[in-house]
Each structure stands twice: as structure tokens, then as C-alpha cells.
C-alpha positions as a Python dict, from the first residue, in 0.01 Angstrom:
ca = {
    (1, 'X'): (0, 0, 0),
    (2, 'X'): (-8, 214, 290),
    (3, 'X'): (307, 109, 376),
    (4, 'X'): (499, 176, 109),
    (5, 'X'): (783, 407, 113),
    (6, 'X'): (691, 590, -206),
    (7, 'X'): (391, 774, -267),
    (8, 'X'): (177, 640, -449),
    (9, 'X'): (-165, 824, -644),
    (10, 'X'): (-406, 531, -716),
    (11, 'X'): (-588, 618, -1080),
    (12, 'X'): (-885, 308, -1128),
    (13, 'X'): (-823, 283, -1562),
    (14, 'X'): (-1188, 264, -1662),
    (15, 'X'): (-1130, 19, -1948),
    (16, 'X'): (-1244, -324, -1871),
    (17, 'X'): (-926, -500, -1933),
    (18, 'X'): (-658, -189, -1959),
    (19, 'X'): (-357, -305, -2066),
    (20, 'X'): (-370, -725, -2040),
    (21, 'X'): (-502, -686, -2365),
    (22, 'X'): (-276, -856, -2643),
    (23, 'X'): (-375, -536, -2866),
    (24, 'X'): (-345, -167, -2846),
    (25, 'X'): (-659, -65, -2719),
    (26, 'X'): (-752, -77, -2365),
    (27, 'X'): (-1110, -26, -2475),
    (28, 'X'): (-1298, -193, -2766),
    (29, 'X'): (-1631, -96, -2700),
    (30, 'X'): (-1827, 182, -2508),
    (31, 'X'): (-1968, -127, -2321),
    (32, 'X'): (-1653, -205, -2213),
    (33, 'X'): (-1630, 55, -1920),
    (34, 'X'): (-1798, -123, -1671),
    (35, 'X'): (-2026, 143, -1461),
    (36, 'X'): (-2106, -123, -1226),
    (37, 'X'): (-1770, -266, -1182),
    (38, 'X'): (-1631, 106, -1123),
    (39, 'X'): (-1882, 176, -903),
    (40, 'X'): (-1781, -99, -718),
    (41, 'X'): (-1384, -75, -685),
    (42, 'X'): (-1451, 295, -555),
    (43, 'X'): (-1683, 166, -227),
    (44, 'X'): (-1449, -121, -203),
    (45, 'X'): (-1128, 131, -149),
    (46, 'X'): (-1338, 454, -6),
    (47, 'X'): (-1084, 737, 37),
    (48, 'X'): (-798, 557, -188),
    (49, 'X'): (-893, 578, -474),
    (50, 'X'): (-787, 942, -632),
    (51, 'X'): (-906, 952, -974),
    (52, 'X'): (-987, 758, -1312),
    (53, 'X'): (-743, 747, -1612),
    (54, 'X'): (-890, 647, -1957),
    (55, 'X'): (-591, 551, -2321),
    (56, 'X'): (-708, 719, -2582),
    (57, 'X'): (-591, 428, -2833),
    (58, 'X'): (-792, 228, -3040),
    (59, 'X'): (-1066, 204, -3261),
    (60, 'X'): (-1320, 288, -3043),
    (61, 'X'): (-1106, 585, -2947),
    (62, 'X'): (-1069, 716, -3325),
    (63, 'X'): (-1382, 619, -3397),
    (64, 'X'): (-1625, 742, -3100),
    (65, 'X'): (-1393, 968, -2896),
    (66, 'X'): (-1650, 1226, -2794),
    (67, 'X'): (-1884, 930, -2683),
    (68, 'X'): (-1603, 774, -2477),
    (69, 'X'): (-1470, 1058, -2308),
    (70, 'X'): (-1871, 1184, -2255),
    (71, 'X'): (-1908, 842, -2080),
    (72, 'X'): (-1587, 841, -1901),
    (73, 'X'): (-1655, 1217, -1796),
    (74, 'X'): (-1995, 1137, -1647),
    (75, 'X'): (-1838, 859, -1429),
    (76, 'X'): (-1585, 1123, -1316),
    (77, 'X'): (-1835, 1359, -1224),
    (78, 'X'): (-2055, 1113, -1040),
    (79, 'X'): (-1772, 1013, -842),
    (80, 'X'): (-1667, 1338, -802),
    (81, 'X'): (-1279, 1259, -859),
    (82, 'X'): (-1031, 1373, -1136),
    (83, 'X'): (-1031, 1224, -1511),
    (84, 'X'): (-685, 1235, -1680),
}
């Protein structure tokens, strides 16, 4: 992408499988967002990556929101890069 004409502000979606899900929710479960795997796509693109996005849609969403964005915020913080 560093060639590309338009700017572009990469955003890693902390749901496991985002939106290839046939559903509406990006996340099912708390265990779905993937510390490890996070952790992992932000050394494997050091400088690129800008921030983490997180749907709130879903059960897991209605049903645990304050757990999910606590989660999501903490993996912000530790990264230290933006949440929207």
C-alpha cells in the first residue's frame, strides 16, 4: 500500500472474523478478540498500523458492552494507538 495514490489510515478490526461472518456480529464472544493475534499483526506492520476499530453489533455487544469495549480499550492502551 505505500504506493497507492490515495491515502489510506489502516484500522486492525479487533474481532476475530470482522465482517466474513454470514451474521451481523463481527464478534460473538469476548474470546473472540484475539490478544495474541493482535499483538501479532501490530509487530508484523510496525509503524502502519494507526489504530483499532471494534462494531458494536451483536449479542455480545448488547449483551456485555462494557466488558467488550473494557477489553478492546485495554488493547488500545497497551498499544498505545486510537480505538474508534
Amino acid at each position: 500500500m505505500p504506493g497507492a495514490k490515495t491515502r489510506l489510515i489502516p484500522f486492525v478490526h479487533v474481532g476475530s472474523y470482522a465482517h466474513t461472518t454470514p451474521g451481523l456480529a463481527d464478534v460473538n464472544t469476548l474470546q473472540e478478540v484475539d490478544r495474541k493475534a493482535i499483538a501479532a499483526c501490530i509487530e508484523a506492520n510496525p509503524g502502519f498500523i494507526k489504530g483499532f476499530k471494534l462494531r458494536m453489533v451483536g449479542p455480545v455487544a448488547q449483551n456485555q458492552s462494557r466488558e467488550l469495549v473494557t477489553l478492546v480499550k485495554e488493547i488500545s492502551r497497551e498499544h498505545k494507538l486510537p480505538l474508534m
